[in-house]
N, C-alpha and C positions, 0 to 999 in steps of 0.2 A: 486610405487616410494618409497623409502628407506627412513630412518629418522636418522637425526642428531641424533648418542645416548648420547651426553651433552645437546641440549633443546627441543629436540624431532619434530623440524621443519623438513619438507618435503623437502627434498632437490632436488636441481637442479644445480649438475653436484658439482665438484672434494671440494666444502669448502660449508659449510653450510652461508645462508645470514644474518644469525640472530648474531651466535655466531663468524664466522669466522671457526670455527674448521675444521682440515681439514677427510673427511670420508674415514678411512682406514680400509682395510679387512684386518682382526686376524686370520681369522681362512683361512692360509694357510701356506704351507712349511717354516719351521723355514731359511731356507735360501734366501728364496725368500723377507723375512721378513729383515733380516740382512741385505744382499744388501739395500734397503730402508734405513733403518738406518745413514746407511754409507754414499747413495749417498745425503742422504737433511743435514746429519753432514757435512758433506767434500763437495757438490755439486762438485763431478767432471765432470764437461762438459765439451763442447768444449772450456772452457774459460781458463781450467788448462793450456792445451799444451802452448795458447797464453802467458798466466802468467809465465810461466817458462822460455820460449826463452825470453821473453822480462826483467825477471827480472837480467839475465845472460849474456846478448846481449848487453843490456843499462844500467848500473849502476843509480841507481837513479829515471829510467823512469817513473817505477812503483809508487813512491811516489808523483812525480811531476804530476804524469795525475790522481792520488786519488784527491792530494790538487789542481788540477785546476777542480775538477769537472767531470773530464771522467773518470768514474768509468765502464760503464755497461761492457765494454769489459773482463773486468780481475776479477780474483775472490776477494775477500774482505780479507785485510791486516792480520787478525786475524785468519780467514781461512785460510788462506795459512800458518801462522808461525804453527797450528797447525798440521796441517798435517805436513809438515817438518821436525817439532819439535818434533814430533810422532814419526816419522817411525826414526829420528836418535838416538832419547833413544833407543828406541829397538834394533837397530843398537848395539850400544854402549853397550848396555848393554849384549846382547848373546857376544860381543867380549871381556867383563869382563868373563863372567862366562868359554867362553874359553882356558882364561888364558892367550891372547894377549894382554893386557894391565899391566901385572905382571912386578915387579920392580926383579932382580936378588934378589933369598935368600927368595922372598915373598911363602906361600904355597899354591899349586895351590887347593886347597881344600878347605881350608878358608878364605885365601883373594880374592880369584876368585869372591867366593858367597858375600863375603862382597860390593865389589866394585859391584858388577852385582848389589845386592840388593841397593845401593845409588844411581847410573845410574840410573835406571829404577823408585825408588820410591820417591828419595828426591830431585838430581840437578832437574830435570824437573821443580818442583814446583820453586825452589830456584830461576833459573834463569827466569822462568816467573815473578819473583818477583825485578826478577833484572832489569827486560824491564824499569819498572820507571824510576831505578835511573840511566840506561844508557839517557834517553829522558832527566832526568835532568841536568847531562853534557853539553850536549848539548845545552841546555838552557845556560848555563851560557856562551860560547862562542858565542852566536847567539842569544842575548836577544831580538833583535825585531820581532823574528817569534815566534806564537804561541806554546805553551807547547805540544796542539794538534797535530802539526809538526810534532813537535819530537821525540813520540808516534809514529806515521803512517812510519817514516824514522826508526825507530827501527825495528818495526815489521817486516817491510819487510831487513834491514842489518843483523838483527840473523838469517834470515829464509835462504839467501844466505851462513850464514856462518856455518849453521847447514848443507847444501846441501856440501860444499867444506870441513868440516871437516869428514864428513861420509866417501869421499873420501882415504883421511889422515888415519885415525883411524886405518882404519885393513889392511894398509901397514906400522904399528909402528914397528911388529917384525917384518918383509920381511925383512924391509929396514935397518936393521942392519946388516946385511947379502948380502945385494945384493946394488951396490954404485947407481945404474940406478934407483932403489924404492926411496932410499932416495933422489935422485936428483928428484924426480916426487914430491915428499912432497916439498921440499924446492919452489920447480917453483908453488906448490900448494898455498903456502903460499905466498910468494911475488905477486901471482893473486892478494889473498883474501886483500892484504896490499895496490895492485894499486886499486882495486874493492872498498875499500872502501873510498880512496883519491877523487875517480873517481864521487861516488854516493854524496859524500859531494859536488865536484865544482857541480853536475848539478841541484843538489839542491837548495843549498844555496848563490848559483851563486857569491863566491867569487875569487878573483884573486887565482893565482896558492902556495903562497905563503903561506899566509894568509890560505888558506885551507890547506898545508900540514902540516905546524904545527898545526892548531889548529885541524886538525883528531890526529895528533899522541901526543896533550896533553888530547885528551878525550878518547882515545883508552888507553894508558897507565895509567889512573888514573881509568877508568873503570878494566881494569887486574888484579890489588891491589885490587879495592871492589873485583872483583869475587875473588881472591886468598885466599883474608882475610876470606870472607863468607865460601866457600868451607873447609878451612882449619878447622876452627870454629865448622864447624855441624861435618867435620870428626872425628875429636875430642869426640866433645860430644856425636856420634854412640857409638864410641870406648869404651869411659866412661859408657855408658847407657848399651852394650852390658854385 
């Protein structure tokens, strides 16, 4: 029988009873190893697929069945923005270093690396930072539901809108060029603008009214923070470089 190598108890079967720790084998193929990693980071089961149709299928659903309690089915709100929020920096970011994201006159040599290196190492953090103060928006239009809310309503609105911007991103050049790419961005966008009108009523369960304005006065006071922020560190790279 094998032993816990944290408190040396004789174990019986996959966690040791004393510590809890869990008994993992080291000494096998470094990718055999990775995968592990990746699936108890990300746990993707069979919950992801469910999580994904339902987060894009029903605007809202996903937060409303966290905050009533039915959780087991779906993966957990923070887990999913990560992953999302993962795979579209990276995204984003090879289509900076591309040069798909390039303003006319920018050099695609060192503004590419510049923008690729901000993508990839600073919005990430920046806008994890922003998750707060989009929940506190919200708050202030919806004082009587918990701050915790609107947290769990965040996490899962940027994780939709990192999936439909990933879309968008690398049809920016196409679609200057061809009117049917830009007409797919535009219909993209008016999705992500009913998607989030949509995930406010089924949430916050207010009239039609009442929710379209107060999504598009927390939506556009949110744009100005991320603008200001983004603009700010741009800046200060610039400076520091």
């Amino acid at each position: 029988m094998s032993q816990c190598k944290n408190c040396q108890t004789s174990l019986d079967g996959a966690y040791c009873q004393t510590c809890g720790q869990r008994n993992v084998d080291l000494e096998r193929p470094i990718w055999s190893l990775i995968g592990d990693i990746v699936r108890e980071t990300f746990e993707l089961d069979g919950r992801s697929a469910l999580t994904v149709k339902t987060l894009f299928r029903s605007p809202g659903m996903l937060t409303s069945e966290f905050l009533a309690g039915r959780r087991r089915a779906y993966t957990p709100p923070l887990r999913l923005y990560l992953v999302i929020s993962i795979s579209f920096f990276i995204l984003v970011a090879w289509a900076a270093r591309s040069g798909v994201l390039l303003e006319p006159g920018q050099d695609a040599g060192i503004d590419a690396a510049i923008q690729a290196r901000f993508l990839s190492d600073d919005l990430p953090r920046l806008m994890f930072l922003l998750l707060p103060m989009f929940a506190l928006l919200l708050k202030i239009v919806y004082l009587d539901r918990l701050y915790f809310d609107h947290l769990i309503f965040s996490l899962h609105l940027h994780s939709a809108a990192y999936a439909i911007l990933a879309v968008m991103i690398p049809l920016e050049e196409l679609a200057n060029r061809h009117i049917i790419l830009m007409f797919l961005q535009i219909i993209l966008f008016v999705y992500f603008l009913t998607y989030f009108v949509m995930a406010v009523r089924r949430v916050y369960r207010s009239d039609w009214l009442a929710v379209a304005l107060k999504s598009a006065v927390v939506l556009f006071a949110y744009m100005i923070v991320v603008s200001v922020v983004i603009e700010n560190t741009s800046n200060f790279m610039i400076i520091a470089d």
